[in-house]
C-alpha positions as CSV (number, residue, x, y, z in Angstrom):
1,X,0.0,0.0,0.0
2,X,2.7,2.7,0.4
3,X,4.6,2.1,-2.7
4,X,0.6,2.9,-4.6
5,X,0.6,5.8,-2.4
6,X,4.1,7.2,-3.0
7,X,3.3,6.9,-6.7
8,X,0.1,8.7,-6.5
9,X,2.6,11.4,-4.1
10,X,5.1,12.1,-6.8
11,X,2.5,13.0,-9.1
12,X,2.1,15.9,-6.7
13,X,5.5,16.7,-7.6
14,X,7.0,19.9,-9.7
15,X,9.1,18.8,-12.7
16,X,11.7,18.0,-12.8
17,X,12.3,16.0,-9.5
18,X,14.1,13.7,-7.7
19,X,12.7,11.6,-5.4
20,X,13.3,8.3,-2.8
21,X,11.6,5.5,-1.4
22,X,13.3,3.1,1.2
23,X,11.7,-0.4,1.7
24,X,12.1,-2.6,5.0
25,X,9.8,-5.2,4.1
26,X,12.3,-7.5,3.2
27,X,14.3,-7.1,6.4
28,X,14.4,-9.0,9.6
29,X,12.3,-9.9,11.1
30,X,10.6,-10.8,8.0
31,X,7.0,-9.8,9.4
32,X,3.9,-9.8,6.8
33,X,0.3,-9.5,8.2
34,X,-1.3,-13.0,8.4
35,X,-3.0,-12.5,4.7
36,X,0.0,-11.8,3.4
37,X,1.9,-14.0,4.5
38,X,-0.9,-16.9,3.5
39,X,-0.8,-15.6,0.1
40,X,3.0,-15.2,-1.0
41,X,4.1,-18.8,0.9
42,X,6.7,-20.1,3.0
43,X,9.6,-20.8,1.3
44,X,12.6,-22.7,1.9
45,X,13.7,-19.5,3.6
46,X,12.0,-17.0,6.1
47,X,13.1,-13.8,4.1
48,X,11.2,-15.8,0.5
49,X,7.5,-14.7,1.5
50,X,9.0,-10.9,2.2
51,X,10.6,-11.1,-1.2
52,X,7.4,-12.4,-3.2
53,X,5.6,-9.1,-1.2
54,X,8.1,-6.6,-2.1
55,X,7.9,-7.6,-5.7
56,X,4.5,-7.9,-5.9
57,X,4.1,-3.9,-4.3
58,X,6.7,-2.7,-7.0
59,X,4.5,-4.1,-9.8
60,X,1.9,-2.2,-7.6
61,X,3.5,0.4,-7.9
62,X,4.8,0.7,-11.9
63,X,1.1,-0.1,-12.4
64,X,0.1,3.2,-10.5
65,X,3.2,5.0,-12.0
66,X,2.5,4.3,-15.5
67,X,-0.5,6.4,-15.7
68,X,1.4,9.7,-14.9
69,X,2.6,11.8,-17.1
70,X,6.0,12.0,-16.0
71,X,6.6,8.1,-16.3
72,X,8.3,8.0,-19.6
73,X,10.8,10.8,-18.7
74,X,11.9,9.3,-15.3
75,X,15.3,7.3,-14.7
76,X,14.6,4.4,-12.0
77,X,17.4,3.3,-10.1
78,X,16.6,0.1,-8.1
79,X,19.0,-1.3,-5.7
80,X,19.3,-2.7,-2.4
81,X,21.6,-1.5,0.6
82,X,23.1,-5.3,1.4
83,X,22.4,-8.4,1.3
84,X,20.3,-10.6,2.7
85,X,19.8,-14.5,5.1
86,X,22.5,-16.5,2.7
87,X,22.4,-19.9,2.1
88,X,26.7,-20.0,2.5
89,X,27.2,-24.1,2.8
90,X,25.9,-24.3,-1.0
91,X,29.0,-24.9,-3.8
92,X,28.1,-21.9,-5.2
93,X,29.1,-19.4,-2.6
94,X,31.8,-17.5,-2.8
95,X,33.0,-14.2,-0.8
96,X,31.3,-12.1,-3.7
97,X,27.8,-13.5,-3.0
98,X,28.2,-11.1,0.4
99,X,27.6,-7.9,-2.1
100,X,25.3,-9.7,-4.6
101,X,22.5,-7.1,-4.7
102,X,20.1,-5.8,-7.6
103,X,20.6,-2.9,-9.5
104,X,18.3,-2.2,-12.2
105,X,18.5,1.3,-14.4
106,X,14.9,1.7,-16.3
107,X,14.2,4.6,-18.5
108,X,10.4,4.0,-20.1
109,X,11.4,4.5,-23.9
110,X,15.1,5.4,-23.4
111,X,16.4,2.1,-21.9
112,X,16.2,-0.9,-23.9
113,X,15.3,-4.1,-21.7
114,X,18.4,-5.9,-21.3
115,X,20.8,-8.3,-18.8
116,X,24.7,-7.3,-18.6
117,X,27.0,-10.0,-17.6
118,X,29.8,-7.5,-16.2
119,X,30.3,-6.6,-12.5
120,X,29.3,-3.2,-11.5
121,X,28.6,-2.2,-7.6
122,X,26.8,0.7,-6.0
123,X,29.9,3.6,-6.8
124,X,28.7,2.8,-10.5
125,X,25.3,4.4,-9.6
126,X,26.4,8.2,-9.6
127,X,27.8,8.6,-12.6
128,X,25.9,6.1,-14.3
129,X,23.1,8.2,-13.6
130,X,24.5,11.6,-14.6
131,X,26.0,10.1,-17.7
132,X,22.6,8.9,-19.0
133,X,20.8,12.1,-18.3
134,X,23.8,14.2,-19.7
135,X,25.5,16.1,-17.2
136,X,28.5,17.9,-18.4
137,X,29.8,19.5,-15.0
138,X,32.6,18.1,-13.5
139,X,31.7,16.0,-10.6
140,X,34.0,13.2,-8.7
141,X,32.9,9.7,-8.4
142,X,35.5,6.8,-7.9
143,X,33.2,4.5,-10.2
144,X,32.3,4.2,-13.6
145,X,29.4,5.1,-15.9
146,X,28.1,1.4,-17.3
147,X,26.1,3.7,-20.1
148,X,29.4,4.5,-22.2
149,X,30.8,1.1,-21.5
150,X,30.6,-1.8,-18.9
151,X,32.7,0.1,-16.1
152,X,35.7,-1.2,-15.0
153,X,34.4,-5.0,-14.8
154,X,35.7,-4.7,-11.5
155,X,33.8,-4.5,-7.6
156,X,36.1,-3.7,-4.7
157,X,35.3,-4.3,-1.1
158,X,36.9,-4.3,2.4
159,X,36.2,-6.8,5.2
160,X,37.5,-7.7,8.1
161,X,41.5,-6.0,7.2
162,X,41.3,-7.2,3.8
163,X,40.4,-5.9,0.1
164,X,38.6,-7.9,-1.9
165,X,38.5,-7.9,-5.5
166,X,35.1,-9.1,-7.6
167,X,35.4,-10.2,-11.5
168,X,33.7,-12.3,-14.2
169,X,36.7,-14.1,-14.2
170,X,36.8,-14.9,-10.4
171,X,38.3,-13.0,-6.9
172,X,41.3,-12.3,-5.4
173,X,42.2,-10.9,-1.9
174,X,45.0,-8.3,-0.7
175,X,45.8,-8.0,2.5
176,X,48.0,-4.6,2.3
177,X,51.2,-6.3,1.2
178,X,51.0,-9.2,-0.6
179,X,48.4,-11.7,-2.3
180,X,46.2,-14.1,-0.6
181,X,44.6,-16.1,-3.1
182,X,43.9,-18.9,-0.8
183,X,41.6,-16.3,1.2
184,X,38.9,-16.9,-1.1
185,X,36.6,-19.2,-3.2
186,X,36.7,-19.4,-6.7
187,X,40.0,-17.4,-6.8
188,X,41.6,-15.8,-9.8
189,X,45.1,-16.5,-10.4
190,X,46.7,-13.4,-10.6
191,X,50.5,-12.0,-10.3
192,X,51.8,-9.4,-7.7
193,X,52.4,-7.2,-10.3
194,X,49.5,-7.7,-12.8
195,X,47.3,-5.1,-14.7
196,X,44.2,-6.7,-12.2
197,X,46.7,-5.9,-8.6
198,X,47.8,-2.5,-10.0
199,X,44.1,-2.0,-10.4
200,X,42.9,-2.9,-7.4
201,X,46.1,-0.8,-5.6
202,X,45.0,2.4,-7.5
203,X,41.3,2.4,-6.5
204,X,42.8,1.7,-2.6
205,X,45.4,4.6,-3.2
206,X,42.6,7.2,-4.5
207,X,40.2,6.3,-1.6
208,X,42.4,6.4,1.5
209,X,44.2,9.5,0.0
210,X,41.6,11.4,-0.7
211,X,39.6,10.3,2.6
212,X,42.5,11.6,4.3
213,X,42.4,15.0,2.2
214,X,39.1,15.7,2.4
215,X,39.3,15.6,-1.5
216,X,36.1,13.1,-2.3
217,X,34.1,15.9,-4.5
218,X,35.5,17.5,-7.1
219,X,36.6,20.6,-6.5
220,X,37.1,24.4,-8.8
221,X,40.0,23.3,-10.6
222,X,38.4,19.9,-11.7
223,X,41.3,17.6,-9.7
């Protein structure tokens, strides 16, 4: 019911805009009123029935949406924050299905329908966004724009002291000074000096330098 109403709420709108919803439904505890619950299932997993709802109140909700007059000229950006309950003794796990979340651009009449193979992560978002709407400021963004390309093919993450590199190809951990590859599953065999190490060490080297300088928007002189 909210998503209907925050349709029918954008509508009050002026153009242009830019608005956000955030959805818990899917969250622990996984709660659905009895009815609800009765009519998406159990599952093999508590968070399933949640999942069937939250899909079934974004169809809702594109339903509601496509009426308006601002439908067709709207980028959505669908995502989610993290990921969810794993199932992590199946064969198939590996440390990248920790960050395996949705994202979904969808322009009405812009965007053709289609699946990409390549790895993107949330960083891609930004200038995905303001490459496909045709900003020409300078801005600062430490991803990449998957409209004029497939980004760098390449998803970066940092847990517990380590980085961990995501590709197509398969993952590979630093730990600050050398190479683990053993640290994950379905590893990609890589050299300490490789184009896929140096990449990873300049994405660490532009964060943690410019976290330290304050230098994470772009600033006057473009740098």
């Amino acid at each position: 019911p909210f998503l209907h109403f925050f349709a029918q709420e954008m509508s009050k709108e002026r153009q242009p805009f830019h608005s956000v919803v955030f959805t818990l439904s899917s969250h622990h505890p996984y709660h659905l009123p009895d009815g609800e619950a009765k009519r998406f299932g159990e599952g093999k997993h508590r968070i399933e029935p949640t999942l069937r709802y939250a899909d079934d109140a974004l169809r809702r909700f594109f339903s509601e949406a496509r009426k308006e007059p601002w439908f067709d000229n709207t980028l959505f950006v669908i995502t989610a924050d993290h990921t969810a309950d794993l199932d992590r003794r199946g064969q198939h796990y590996s440390e990248a299905t920790d960050y395996w979340v949705p994202l979904v651009f969808y322009w009405p009449k812009v965007l053709p329908a289609r699946a990409s193979p390549h790895v993107a992560q949330h960083i891609d978002i930004l200038p995905t966004v303001l490459d496909l709407i045709g900003f020409d400021e300078p801005f600062f963004s430490l991803g990449s724009s998957l409209a004029s390309g497939e980004g760098r093919g390449m998803a970066v993450a940092r847990s517990m002291g380590f980085w961990f590199a995501f590709m197509a190809e398969g993952n590979f951990c630093f730990e600050g000074e050398f190479l683990s590859p053993t640290s994950v599953r379905d590893p990609l065999p890589v050299e300490g000096d490789g184009p896929e190490v140096r990449r990873l060490k300049a994405a660490i080297q532009q964060f943690t330098t410019r976290m330290a300088a304050n230098r994470l928007v772009a600033s006057r002189h473009g740098t």
